[in-house]
C-alpha positions in Angstrom: -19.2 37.8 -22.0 -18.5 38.3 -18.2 -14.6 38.4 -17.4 -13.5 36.3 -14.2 -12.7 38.2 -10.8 -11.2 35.8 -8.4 -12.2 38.0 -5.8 -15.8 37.3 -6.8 -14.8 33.3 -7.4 -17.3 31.3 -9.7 -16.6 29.8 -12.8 -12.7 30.0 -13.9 -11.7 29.8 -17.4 -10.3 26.6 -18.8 -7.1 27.1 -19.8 -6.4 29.1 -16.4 -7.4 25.8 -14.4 -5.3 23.8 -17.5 -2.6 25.8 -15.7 -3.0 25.6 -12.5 -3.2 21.6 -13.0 0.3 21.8 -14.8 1.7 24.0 -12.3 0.9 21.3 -9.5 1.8 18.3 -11.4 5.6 19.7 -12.0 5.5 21.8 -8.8 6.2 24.8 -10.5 6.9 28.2 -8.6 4.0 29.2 -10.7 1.4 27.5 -8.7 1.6 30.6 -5.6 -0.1 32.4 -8.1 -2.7 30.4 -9.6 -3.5 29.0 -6.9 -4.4 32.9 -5.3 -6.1 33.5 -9.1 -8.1 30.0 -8.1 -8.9 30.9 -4.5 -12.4 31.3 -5.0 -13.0 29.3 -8.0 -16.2 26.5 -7.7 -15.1 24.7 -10.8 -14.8 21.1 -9.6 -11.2 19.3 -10.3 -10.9 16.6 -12.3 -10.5 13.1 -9.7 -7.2 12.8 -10.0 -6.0 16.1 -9.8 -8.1 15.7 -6.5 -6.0 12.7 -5.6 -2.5 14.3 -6.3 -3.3 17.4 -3.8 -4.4 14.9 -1.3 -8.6 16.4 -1.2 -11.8 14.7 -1.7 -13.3 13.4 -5.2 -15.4 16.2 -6.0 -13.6 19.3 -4.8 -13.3 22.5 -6.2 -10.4 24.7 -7.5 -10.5 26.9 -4.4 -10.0 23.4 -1.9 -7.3 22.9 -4.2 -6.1 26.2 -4.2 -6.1 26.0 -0.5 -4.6 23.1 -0.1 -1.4 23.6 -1.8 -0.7 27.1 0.0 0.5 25.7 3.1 2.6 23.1 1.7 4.2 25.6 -0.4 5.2 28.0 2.2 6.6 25.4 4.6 8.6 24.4 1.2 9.7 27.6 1.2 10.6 28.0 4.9 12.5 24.8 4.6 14.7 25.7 1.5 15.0 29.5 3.2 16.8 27.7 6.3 18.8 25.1 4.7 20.5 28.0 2.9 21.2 29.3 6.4 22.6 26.3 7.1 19.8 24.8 9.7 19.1 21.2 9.9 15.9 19.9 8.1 14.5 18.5 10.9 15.0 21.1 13.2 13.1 23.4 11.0 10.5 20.7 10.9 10.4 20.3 14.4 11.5 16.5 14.5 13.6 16.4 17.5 13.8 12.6 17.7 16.5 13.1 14.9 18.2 16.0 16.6 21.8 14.7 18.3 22.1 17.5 21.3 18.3 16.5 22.9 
């Protein structure tokens, strides 16, 4: 029995993509790192996992995977500036909202 590399990709175990699926349907902090264990995975997602990370019917683990990275670090960014006590929408870039432009 072959043990998964992520680096290699291919197929992922089950319950690693049952937690990767959790992890994104509760946006647990968990997700950073399944999603990096999924990064290479060709295991297509089930359709509406598909439709709750915003990809195409049909895609794989590592679209998924890819997908939520970005969103998660601009979270992150977000939260990380609030606490400094920077507007949301400065940090976003929405200066339509901003009251000294």
């Amino acid at each position: 029995m072959s043990k998964y590399r992520p680096a290699q990709g291919g197929h992922v175990p089950i319950d690693l993509r049952a937690e990767f699926e959790g992890a994104a349907r509760f946006d647990s902090p968990e997700l950073w790192v399944l999603s990096g264990q999924l990064w290479n995975c060709t295991d297509v997602m089930p359709d509406d996992l598909c439709g709750l990370l915003d990809v195409q019917v049909g895609s794989t683990f590592a679209q998924g995977a890819r997908r939520v990275r970005p969103d998660m670090r601009m979270k992150a960014e977000i939260e990380a500036a609030e606490r400094e006590g920077f507007d949301r929408r400065w940090v976003l870039g929405d200066e339509r909202d901003n009251p000294d432009t």
